[in-house]
DONUFI-714590 format. One record per residue (C-alpha): residue number from 1; x negated, y negated, z negated; residue in one letter. Coordinates in steps of 0.05 Angstrom, whole numbers, plus 32768, in hexadecimal, padded with zeros to 4 digits. Example, Ala and Ser with C-alpha at 12.3 -4.5 7.8 and 13.67 -1.06 7.14 Angstrom:
BEGIN
+-----+------+------+------+--------+
| num |   px |   py |   pz | residu |
+-----+------+------+------+--------+
|   1 | 7F0A | 805A | 7F64 |      a |
|   2 | 7EEF | 8015 | 7F71 |      s |
+-----+------+------+------+--------+
END
This chain:
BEGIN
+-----+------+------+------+--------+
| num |   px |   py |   pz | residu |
+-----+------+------+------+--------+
|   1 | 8000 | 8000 | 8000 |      x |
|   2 | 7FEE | 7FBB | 8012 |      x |
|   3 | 8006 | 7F7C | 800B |      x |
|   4 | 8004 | 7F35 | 8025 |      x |
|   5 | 801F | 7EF4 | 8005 |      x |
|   6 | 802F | 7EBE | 8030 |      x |
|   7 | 8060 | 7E7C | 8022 |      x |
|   8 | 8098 | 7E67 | 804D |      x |
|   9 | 80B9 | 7E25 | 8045 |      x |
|  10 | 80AD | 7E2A | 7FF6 |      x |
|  11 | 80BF | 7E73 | 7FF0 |      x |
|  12 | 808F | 7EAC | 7FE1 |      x |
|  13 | 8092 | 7EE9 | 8009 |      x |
|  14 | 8073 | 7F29 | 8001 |      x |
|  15 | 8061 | 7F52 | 803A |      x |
|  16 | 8063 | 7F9D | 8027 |      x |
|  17 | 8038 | 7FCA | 8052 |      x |
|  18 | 802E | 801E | 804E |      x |
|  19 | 8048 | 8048 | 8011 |      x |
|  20 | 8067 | 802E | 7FD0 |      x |
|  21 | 805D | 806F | 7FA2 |      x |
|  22 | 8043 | 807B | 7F5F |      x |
|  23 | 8006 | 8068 | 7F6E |      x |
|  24 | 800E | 8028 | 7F89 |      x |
|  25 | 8046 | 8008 | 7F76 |      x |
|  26 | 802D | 7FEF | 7F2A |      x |
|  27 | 7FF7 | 7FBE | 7F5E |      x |
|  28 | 803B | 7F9C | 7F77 |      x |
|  29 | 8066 | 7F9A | 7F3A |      x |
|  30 | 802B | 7F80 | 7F16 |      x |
|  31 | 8020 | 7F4C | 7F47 |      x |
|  32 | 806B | 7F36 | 7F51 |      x |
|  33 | 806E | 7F2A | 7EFD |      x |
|  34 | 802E | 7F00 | 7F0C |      x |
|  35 | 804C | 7ED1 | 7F3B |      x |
|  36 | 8090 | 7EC8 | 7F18 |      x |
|  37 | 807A | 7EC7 | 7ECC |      x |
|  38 | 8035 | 7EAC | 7ED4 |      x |
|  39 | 802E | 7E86 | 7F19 |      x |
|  40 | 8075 | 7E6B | 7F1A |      x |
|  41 | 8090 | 7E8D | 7F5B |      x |
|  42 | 80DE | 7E81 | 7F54 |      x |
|  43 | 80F1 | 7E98 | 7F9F |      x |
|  44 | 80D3 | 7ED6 | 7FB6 |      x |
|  45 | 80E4 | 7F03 | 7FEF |      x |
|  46 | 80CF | 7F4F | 7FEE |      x |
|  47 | 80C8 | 7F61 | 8032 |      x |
|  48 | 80C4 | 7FAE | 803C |      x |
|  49 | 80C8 | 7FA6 | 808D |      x |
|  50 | 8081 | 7FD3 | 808B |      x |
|  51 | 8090 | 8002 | 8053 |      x |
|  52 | 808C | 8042 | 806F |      x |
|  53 | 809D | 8067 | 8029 |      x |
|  54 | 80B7 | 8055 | 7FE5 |      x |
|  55 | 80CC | 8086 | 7FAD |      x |
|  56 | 8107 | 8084 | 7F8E |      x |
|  57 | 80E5 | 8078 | 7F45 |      x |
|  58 | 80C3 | 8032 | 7F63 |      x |
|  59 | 8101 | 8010 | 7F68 |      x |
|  60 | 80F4 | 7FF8 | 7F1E |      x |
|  61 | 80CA | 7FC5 | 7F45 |      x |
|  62 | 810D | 7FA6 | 7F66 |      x |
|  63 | 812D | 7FA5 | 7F17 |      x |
|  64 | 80F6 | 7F85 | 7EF4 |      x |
|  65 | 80F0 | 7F51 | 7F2B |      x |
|  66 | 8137 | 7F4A | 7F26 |      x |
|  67 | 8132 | 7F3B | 7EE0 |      x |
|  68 | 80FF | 7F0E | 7EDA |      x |
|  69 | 8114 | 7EE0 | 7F13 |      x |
|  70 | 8158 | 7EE0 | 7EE6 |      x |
|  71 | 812C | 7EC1 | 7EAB |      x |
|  72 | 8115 | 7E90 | 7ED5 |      x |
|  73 | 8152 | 7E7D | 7F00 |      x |
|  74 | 8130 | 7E91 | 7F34 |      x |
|  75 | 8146 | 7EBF | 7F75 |      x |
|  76 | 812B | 7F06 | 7F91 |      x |
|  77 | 8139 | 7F23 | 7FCC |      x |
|  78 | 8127 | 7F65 | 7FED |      x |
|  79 | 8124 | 7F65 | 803C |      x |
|  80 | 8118 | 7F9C | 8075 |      x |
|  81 | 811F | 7FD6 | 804F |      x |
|  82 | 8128 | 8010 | 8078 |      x |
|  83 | 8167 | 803C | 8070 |      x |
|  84 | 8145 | 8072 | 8046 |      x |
|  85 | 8137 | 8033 | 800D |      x |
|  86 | 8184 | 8014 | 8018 |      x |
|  87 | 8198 | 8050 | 8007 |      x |
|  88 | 8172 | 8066 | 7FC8 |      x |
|  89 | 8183 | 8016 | 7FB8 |      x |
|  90 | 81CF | 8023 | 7FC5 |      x |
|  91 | 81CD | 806A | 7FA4 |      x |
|  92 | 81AD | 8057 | 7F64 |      x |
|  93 | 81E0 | 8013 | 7F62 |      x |
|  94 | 81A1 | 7FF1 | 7F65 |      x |
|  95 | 81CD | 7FC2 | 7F9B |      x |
|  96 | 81ED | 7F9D | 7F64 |      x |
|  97 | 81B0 | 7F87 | 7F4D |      x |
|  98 | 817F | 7F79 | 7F80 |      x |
|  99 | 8195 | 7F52 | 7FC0 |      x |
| 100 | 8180 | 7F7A | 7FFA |      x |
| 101 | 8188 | 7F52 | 8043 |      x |
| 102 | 816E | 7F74 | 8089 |      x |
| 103 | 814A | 7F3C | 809D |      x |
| 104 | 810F | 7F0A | 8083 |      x |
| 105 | 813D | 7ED7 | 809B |      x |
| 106 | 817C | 7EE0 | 8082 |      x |
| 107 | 8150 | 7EE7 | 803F |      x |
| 108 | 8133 | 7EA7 | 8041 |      x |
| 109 | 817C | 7E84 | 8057 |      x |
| 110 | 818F | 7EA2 | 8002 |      x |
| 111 | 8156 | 7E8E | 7FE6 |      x |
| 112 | 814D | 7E42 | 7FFF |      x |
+-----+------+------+------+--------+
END
């Protein structure tokens, strides 16, 4: 798993690249809690468009991000996940949570 971090018109957006597993998926968690509790990030966009894997069990990312953006007033959004992810999202009721769009840009129309 990689990611990149780039701004766009004031909002942060994550670019997600390769597998989020076990392994890998503590790197981004850790790093989204260090740009909304510690670097101020209030609108971030998770953008899984190059995710070619996520485990169920990593969707704890999507909660705590959830959470903490609550704390701050702040918004989180989840875009391009593939079907396999909206459905694990849907499954788990993980939908009434997290806001999941299809596309960077209709993420980025919520979040401004």
């Amino acid at each position: 798993m990689e990611y990149k971090i780039e701004n766009i018109d004031n909002v942060t957006v994550i670019n997600v690249t390769g597998f989020l597993d076990a392994n890998t998926s503590s790197i981004l968690d850790e790093k989204i809690h260090i740009l909304i509790t510690k670097e101020g990030h209030t609108k971030v966009i998770l953008n899984l468009k190059d995710v070619t894997y996520m485990s169920s069990s990593r969707l704890r990312i999507f909660l705590s991000a959830s959470k903490e953006m609550q704390n701050v007033d702040g918004k989180f959004v989840v875009c391009n996940a593939n079907d396999t992810i909206k459905d694990i999202v849907k499954m788990s009721g993980f939908d009434m949570i997290v806001e999941l769009k299809d596309t960077l840009e209709d993420s980025l129309e919520i979040v401004k």
